[in-house]
GUZAZA-522491 format. One record per residue (C-alpha): x, z, y. Coordinates in nm, 2 decimals. Each point is the difference from the previous one (the first is absolute). Layout:
<atoms>
+--------+--------+--------+
|     c1 |     c3 |     c2 |
+--------+--------+--------+
|      X |      Z |      Y |
...
+--------+--------+--------+
</atoms>
This chain:
<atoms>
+--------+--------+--------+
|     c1 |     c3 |     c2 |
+--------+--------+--------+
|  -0.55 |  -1.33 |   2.70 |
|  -0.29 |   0.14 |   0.18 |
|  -0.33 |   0.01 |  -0.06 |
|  -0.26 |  -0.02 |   0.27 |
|  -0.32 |   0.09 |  -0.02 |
|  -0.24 |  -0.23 |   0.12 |
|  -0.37 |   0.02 |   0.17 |
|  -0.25 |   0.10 |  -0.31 |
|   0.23 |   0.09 |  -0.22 |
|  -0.12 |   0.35 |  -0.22 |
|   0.16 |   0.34 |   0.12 |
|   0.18 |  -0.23 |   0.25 |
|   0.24 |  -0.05 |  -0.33 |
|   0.00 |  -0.39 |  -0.14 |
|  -0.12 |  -0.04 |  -0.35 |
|   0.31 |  -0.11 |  -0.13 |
|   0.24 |   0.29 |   0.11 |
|  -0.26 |   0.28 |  -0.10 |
|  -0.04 |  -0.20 |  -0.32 |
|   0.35 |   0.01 |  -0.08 |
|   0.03 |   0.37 |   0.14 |
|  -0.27 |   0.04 |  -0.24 |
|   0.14 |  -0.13 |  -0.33 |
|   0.32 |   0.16 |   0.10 |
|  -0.18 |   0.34 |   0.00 |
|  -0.24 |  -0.05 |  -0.32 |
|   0.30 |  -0.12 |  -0.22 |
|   0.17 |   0.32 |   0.11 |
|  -0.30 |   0.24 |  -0.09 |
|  -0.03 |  -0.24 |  -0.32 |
|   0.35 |   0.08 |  -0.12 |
|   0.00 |   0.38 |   0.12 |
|  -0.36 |   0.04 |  -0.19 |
|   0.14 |  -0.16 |  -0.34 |
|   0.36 |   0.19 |   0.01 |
|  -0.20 |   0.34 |   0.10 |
|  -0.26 |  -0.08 |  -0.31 |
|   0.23 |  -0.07 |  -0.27 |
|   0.24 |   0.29 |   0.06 |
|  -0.35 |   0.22 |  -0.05 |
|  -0.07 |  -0.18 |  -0.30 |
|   0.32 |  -0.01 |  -0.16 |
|  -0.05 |   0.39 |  -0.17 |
|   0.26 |   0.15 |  -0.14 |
|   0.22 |  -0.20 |  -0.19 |
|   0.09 |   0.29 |  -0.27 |
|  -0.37 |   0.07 |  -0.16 |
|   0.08 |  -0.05 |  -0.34 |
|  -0.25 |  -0.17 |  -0.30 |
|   0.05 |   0.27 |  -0.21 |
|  -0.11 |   0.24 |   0.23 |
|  -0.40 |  -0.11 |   0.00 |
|  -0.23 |   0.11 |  -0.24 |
|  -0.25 |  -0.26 |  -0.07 |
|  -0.29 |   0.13 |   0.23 |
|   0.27 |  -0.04 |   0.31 |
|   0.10 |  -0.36 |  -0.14 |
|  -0.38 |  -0.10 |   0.00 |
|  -0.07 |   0.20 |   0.34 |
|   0.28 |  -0.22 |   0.09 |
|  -0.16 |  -0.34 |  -0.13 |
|  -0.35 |   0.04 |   0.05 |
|  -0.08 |   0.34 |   0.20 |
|  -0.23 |   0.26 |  -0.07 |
|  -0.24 |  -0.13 |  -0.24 |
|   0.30 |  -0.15 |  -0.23 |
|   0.17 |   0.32 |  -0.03 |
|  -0.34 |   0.12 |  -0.11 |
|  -0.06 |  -0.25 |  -0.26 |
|   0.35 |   0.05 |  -0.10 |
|  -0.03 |   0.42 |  -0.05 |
|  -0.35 |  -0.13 |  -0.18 |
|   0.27 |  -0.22 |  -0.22 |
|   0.20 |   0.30 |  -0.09 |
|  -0.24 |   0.19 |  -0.10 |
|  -0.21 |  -0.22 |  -0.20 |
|   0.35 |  -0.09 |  -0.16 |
|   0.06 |   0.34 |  -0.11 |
|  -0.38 |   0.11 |  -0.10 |
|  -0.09 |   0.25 |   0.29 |
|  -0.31 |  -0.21 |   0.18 |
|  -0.23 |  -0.18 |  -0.15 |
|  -0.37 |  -0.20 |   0.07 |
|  -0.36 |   0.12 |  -0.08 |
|  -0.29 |  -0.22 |  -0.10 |
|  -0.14 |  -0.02 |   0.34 |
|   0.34 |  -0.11 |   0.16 |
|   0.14 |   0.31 |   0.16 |
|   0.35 |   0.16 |  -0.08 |
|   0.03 |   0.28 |  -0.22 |
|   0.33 |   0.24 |  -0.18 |
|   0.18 |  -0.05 |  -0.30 |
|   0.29 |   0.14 |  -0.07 |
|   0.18 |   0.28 |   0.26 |
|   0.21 |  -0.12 |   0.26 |
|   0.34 |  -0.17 |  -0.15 |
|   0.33 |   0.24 |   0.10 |
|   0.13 |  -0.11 |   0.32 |
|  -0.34 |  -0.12 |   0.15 |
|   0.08 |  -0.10 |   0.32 |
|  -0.30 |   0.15 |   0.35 |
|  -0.18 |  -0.32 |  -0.05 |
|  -0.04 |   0.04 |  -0.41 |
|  -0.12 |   0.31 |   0.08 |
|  -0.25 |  -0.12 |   0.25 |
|  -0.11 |  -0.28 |  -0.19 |
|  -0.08 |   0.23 |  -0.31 |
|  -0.16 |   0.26 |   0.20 |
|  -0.24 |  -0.29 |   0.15 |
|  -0.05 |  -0.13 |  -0.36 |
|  -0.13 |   0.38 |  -0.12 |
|  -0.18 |  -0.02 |   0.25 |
|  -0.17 |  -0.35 |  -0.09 |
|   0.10 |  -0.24 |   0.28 |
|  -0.09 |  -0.36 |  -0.04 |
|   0.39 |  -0.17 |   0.00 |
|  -0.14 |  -0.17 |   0.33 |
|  -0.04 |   0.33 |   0.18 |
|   0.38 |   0.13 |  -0.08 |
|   0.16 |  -0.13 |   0.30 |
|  -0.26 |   0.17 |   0.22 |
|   0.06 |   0.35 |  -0.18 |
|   0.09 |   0.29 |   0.22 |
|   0.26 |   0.11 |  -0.29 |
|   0.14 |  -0.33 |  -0.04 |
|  -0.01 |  -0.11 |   0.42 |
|   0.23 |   0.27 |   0.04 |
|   0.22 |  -0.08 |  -0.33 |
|   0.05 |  -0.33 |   0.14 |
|   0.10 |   0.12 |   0.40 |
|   0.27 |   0.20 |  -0.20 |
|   0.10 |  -0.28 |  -0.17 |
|   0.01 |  -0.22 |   0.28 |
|   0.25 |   0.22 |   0.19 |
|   0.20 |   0.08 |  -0.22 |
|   0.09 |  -0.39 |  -0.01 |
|   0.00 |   0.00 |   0.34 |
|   0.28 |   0.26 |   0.00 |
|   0.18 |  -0.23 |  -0.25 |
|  -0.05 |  -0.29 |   0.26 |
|  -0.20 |  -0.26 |  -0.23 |
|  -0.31 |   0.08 |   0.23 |
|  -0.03 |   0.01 |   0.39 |
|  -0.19 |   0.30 |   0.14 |
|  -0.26 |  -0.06 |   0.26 |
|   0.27 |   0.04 |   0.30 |
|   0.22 |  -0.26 |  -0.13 |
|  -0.29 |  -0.23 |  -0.09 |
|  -0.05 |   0.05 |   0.39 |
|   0.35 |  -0.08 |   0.13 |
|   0.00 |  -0.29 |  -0.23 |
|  -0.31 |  -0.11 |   0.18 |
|   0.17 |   0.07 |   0.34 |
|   0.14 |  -0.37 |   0.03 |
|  -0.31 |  -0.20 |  -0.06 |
|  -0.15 |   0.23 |   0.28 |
|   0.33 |  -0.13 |   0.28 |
|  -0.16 |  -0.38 |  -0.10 |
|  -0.38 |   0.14 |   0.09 |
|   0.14 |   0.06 |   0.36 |
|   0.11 |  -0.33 |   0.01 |
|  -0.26 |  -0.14 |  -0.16 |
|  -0.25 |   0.14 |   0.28 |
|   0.30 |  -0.09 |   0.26 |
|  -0.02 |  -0.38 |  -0.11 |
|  -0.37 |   0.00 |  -0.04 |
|  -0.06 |   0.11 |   0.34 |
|   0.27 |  -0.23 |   0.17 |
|  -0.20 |  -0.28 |  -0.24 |
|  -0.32 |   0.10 |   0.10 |
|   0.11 |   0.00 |   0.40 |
|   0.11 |  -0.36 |  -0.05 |
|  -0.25 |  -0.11 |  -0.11 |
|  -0.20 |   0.12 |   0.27 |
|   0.24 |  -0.16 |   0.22 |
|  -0.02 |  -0.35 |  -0.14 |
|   0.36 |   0.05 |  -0.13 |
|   0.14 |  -0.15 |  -0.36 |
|   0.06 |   0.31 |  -0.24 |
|   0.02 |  -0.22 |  -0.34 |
|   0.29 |   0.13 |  -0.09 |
|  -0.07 |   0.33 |   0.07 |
|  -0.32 |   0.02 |  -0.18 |
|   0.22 |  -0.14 |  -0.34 |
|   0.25 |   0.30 |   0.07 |
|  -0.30 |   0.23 |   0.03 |
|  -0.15 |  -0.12 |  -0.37 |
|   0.39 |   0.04 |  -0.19 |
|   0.00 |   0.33 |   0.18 |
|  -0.31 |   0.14 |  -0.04 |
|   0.05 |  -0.10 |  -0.39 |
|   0.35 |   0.19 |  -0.01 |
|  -0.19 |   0.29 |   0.13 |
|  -0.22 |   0.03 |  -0.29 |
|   0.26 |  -0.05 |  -0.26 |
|   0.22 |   0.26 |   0.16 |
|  -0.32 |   0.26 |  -0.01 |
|  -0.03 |  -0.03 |  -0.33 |
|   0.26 |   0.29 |  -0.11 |
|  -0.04 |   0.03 |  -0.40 |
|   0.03 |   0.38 |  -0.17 |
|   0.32 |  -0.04 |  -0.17 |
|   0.32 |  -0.07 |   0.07 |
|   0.27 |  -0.27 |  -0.09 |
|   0.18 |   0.23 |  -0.24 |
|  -0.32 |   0.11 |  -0.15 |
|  -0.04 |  -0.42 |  -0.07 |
|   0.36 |   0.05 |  -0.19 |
|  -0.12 |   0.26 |  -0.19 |
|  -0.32 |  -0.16 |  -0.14 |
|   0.20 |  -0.33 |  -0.09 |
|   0.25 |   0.22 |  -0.19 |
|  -0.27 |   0.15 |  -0.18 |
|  -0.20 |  -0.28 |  -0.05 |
|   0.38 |  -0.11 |  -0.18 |
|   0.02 |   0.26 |  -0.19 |
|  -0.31 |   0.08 |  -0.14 |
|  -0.09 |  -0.42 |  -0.05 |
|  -0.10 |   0.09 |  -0.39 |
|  -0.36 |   0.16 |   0.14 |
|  -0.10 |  -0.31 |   0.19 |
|  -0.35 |  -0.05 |  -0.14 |
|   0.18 |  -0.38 |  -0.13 |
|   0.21 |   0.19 |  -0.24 |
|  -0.27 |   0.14 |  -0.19 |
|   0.17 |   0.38 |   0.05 |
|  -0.07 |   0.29 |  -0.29 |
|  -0.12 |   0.28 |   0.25 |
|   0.03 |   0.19 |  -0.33 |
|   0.35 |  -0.04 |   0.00 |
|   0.07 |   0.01 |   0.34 |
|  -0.24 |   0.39 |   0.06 |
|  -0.19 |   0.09 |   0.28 |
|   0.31 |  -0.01 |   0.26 |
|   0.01 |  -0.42 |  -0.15 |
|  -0.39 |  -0.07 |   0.08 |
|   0.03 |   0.20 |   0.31 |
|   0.29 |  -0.22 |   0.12 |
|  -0.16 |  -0.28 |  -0.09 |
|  -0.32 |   0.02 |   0.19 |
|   0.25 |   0.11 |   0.26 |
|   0.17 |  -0.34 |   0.00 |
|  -0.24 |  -0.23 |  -0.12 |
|  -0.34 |   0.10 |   0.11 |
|  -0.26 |   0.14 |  -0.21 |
|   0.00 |  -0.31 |  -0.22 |
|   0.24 |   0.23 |  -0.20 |
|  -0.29 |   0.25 |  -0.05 |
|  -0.22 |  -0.24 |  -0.13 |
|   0.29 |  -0.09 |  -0.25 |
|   0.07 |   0.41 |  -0.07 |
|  -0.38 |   0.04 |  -0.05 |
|  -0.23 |  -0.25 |   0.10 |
|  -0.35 |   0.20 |  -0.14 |
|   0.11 |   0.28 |   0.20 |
|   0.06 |  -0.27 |   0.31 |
|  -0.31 |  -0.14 |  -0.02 |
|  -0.19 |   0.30 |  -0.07 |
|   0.17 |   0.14 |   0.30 |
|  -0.10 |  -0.32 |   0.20 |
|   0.35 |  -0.05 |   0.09 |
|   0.05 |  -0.33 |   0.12 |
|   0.30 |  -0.21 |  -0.13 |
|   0.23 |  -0.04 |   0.28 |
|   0.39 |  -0.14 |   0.01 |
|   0.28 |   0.13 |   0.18 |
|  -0.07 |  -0.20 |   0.29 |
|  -0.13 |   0.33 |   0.22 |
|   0.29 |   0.09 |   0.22 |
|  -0.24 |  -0.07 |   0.31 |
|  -0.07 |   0.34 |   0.05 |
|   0.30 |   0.17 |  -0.04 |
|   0.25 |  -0.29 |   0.03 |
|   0.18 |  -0.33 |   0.09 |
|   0.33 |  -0.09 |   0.17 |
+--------+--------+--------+
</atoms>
């Protein structure tokens, strides 16, 4: 069946064949942007739990600053940092063995007085955490800024038809020409758009790990009460790495407030995170 185009008609093309041309090509571009996306955000399927040390399971659930507070944990936990009177950080005990870059920085920054609020803005411990950052990217639980970028390459297919449909809406209606439905495609696209620009830091395995973890260490949820004295530094580390720095108040919670650390749940994968 042909279509003919008649006298006013936009392009010369009538508005229901370029509608359904339309649809035809943003389902297409819809599909291809969500198959593209989650084959970027899948990771590698073989990062294992027991791999992470608890700084890269809280980088994991609540970037930078949790992997912070969760060194801060560690140390606290096993006597090397500890608070002064007028609320800045200051050294215990040395360094536990095995001390991981960012213990290292952390206690450096704590000799030299930092305020805990001033940690994740340390030279020492900025350049801890890019180290610890890509080494999980190398494990594939987080996505570098290039594949953050082709993850991002769908939604930017739907801009082009986003300003294709606009402009074909707009010269309608110049033309006195119905574009109702058009303008309703335009909205669920434009809103598909955004979703698909919104490209979290970690991957789909890295959301495996975490719910493993979040298995197998279940006894330090701050419900349960945990002994951090029984569990050791590596315990109160973890925790604050899993449940937010509601665990530090339970380690410790005159050091926490003294520290003006505020009480926080695990609920901080924004940063770093999110399927």
């Amino acid at each position: 069946m042909t279509v003919l185009s008649a006298p006013g008609d936009t392009w010369g093309i009538p508005g229901p064949l370029f509608l359904g041309l339309y649809l035809t090509a943003v389902l297409v571009a819809v599909v291809g942007a969500l198959v593209h996306r989650s084959r970027v955000l899948a990771g590698q399927k073989a990062a294992s739990a027991g791999r992470l040390d608890p700084q890269q399971v809280a980088y994991l659930n609540g970037g930078d600053q949790l992997a912070v507070w969760s060194a801060l944990g560690g140390l606290r936990g096993s006597g090397a940092v500890g608070v002064r009177p007028d609320r800045r950080l200051t050294t215990g005990a040395p360094l536990p063995a095995g001390a991981t870059p960012l213990d290292q920085a952390v206690h450096h920054a704590a000799r030299r007085h930092l305020y805990a609020r001033e940690l994740v803005r340390d030279g020492w411990v900025v350049r801890a955490l890019t180290d610890l950052r890509g080494g999980l990217e190398r494990q594939g639980l987080v996505l570098s800024d290039a594949q953050r970028s082709a993850a991002r390459g769908g939604s930017l297919v739907l801009v082009g038809l986003l300003a294709l449909g606009a402009i074909r809406a707009a010269t309608g209606l110049a033309n006195d020409r119905p574009v109702g439905f058009l303008l309703l495609t335009l909205v669920a696209l434009a809103g598909t758009a955004i979703l698909l620009s919104r490209v979290p830091r970690r991957t789909r395995a890295a959301d495996a790990v975490l719910g493993e973890l979040r298995r197998r260490h279940a006894h330090l949820t701050p419900a349960s009460a945990p002994a951090y004295a029984t569990y050791g530094p590596a315990g109160a580390a973890m925790g604050v790495a899993l449940f937010g720095t509601v665990s530090l108040w339970g380690l410790d919670p005159g050091f926490a407030e003294q520290a003006e650390i505020q009480r926080q749940a695990s609920g901080m994968g924004g940063s770093s995170g999110g399927g």
